[in-house]
Steps between C-alpha positions, in 0.01 A plus 500: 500500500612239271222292589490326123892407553445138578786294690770729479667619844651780272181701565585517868848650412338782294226589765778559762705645280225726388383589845830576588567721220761309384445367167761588274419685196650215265392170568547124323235257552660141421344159455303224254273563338164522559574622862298772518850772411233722283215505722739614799631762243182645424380424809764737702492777196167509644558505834760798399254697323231477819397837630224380734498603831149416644474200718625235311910435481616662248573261197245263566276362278195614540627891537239651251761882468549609134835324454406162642192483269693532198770295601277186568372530149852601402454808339681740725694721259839487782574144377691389209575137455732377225657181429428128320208299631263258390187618539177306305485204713444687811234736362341169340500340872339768604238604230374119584501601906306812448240307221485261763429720781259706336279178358517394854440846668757420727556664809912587377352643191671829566876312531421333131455843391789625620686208408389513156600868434832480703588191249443717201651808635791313605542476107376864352727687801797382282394712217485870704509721260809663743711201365356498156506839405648579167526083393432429172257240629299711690237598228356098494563457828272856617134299340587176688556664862204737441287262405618280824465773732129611366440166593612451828375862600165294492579229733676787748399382834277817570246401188245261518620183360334398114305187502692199424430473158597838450780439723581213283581664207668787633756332683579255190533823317748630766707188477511467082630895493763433819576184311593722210675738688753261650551230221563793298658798659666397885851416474693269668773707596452851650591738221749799643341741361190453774781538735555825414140551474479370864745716610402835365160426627635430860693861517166667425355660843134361547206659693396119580770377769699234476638315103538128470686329197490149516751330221411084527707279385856718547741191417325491116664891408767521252836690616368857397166487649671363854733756471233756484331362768802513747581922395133530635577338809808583562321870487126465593290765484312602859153339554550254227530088618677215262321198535720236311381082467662236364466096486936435515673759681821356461453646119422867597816728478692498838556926478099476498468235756719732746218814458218322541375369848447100439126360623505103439199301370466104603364239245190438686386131590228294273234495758598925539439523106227303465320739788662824272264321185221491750473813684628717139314315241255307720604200328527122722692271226792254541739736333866477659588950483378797357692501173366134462168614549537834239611278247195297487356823302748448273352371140757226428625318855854500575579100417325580159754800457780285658417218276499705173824638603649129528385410115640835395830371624456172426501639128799641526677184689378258220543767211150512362327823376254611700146750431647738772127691377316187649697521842396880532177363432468254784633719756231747426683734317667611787222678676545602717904512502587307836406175223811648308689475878391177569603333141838670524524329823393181423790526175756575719402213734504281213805616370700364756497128368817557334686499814737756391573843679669669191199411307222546741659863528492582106148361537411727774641778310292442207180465734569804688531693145199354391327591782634924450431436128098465588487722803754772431482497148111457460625191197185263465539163690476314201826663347677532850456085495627471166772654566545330819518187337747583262697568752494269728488210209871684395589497888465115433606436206867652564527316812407165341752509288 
């Protein structure tokens, strides 16, 4: 039980609790990230969902009953998961572990496997068609999942594995439509409307034990959808368990904070990470944490991104027009979108040469609009950074005077 949660004393808390029947039915799992919040989540929805009862403890991982066996490849239909994530450089890590593995015939071949579908699922979960149903969106999104799931049903852990050129192509075909599905369709902001999905799913009765609904990333909800979230659990229906994360608790809504039962995640040490790289994506390199290590998938580094944010601003500081197209360009277009998150960043580092809190705040204010413009909105980079630039070249301009 919880045997992939690396480092993290908070898996001790939940066995006891869970042994002693008493986990709460609404819980918040808080800390950095990268911490391993999502694997516990999905982890202990399994756990919740176990029916064995031969000799093995019930919820470990090798129980082979009905419910554990779909939850390991996380398709168990008595899980929903909702809420913003960035999800391509994980399944990108671990298409290269399973290659890898299966060039190698390694002896943790199975774990790649696993690893590799749990990274994509992690993604196509957020697109149940219980949250979805009735969005206008649904008829493009429908092909993409289909075609991912056809997919995966061929790598399911209880087929042979294709050989490794086969395997090759598949999973790069896997990863281009999950590419598509998230650049294109997840939001960054958990719309309310799969609240209420969520919710009318959870007062259903089901023939399958126990419902999970994991919501990550709780402090990112606009005012409606977190007050939709708190009428559920301030009334939860029987047999159904909240499983709430976020990275800054301090920014989740204190009438939500006092129904949920807090579990606290630790920023584990450099020599802990590096051992997380090497026993997840059998990986030995000199990179510092996990998120330092995803990003080396990324297709433009972050001090490239950085950089390119810097001479964006550095336009604007020494009033010269600028071929915002070019800077989309060399940031790879934005794919996938944590580039767009990591240029904003770098602007709003750079930004604060002016030394000025009144105009670092207008600045910010533009960025964060920007920033809604392009992931709300669905506006093209391109014109997002126009605009952008307008604005913050005005912000300037009025305060040079």
């Amino acid at each position: 039980m919880f045997d992939n949660l690396l480092f993290q004393n908070v898996s001790n808390q939940l066995i006891t609790d869970l042994k002693n029947n008493k986990l709460p039915s609404s819980i918040l799992l808080s800390g950095p990230e990268a911490s391993g919040k999502l694997t516990c989540a999905l982890e202990l929805g399994r756990v919740l969902s176990c029916t064995g009862n031969g000799t093995l403890e019930k919820g470990n991982w090798l129980c082979d009953c009905p419910a554990c066996r779909k939850n390991k490849e996380l398709t168990g239909t008595n899980i929903i998961l909702a809420g913003p994530r960035d999800c391509s450089l994980e399944m990108l890590a671990a298409r290269k572990t399973l290659i890898h593995a299966a060039l190698n015939n390694s002896t943790w071949i199975t774990a790649a496997r696993y690893l590799f579908i749990r990274s994509v699922r992690k993604l196509t979960l957020r697109f149940s068609p219980v949250l979805w149903e009735g969005d206008d969106k649904i008829s493009k999104i429908s092909p993409l999942l289909e075609d991912i799931n056809d997919n995966l049903e061929i790598l399911s852990i209880s087929k042979a594995l294709p050989p490794v050129e086969e395997l090759e192509k598949l999973t790069e075909k896997i990863i281009a439509s999950a590419e598509k599905l998230e650049n294109g369709y997840l939001y960054d902001s958990l719309p309310i409307d799969h609240i209420r999905r969520a919710s009318f799913w959870a007062h259903l009765k089901s023939n399958e034990g126990k419902k999970v609904i994991i919501i990550e990333n709780v402090e990112k909800m606009n005012e409606s959808c977190r007050n939709a979230l708190l009428k559920i659990l301030e009334e939860p229906p029987e047999d159904v368990f909240f499983i709430l994360t976020t990275a800054r608790r301090g920014a989740v809504m204190q009438t939500i904070l006092s129904r949920v039962r807090t579990y606290t995640f630790f920023q584990r040490t450099g020599e802990q990470q590096k051992t997380v790289i090497s026993r997840v994506f059998h990986h030995e390199g000199n990179d510092e944490n996990v998120i330092q290590y995803l990003q080396t998938y990324l297709p433009v580094t972050p001090d490239a991104i950085k950089k390119e944010a810097f001479d964006y601003y550095a336009g604007i500081k020494n009033n010269h027009l600028v071929n915002v197209a070019a800077f989309v360009k060399n940031c790879g277009d934005f794919e996938p979108r944590t580039l767009f998150k990591i240029f904003l960043r770098g602007l709003t580092e750079a930004q604060r040469e002016v030394n000025n809190p009144e105009i670092e705040h207008k600045n910010l204010e533009a960025i964060i609009e920007c920033y809604n413009n392009v992931s709300v909105f669905n506006v093209k980079p391109v014109a997002a950074l126009e605009k952008l630039y307008r604005d913050l070249a005005s912000i300037r301009k009025v305060n040079l005077r």
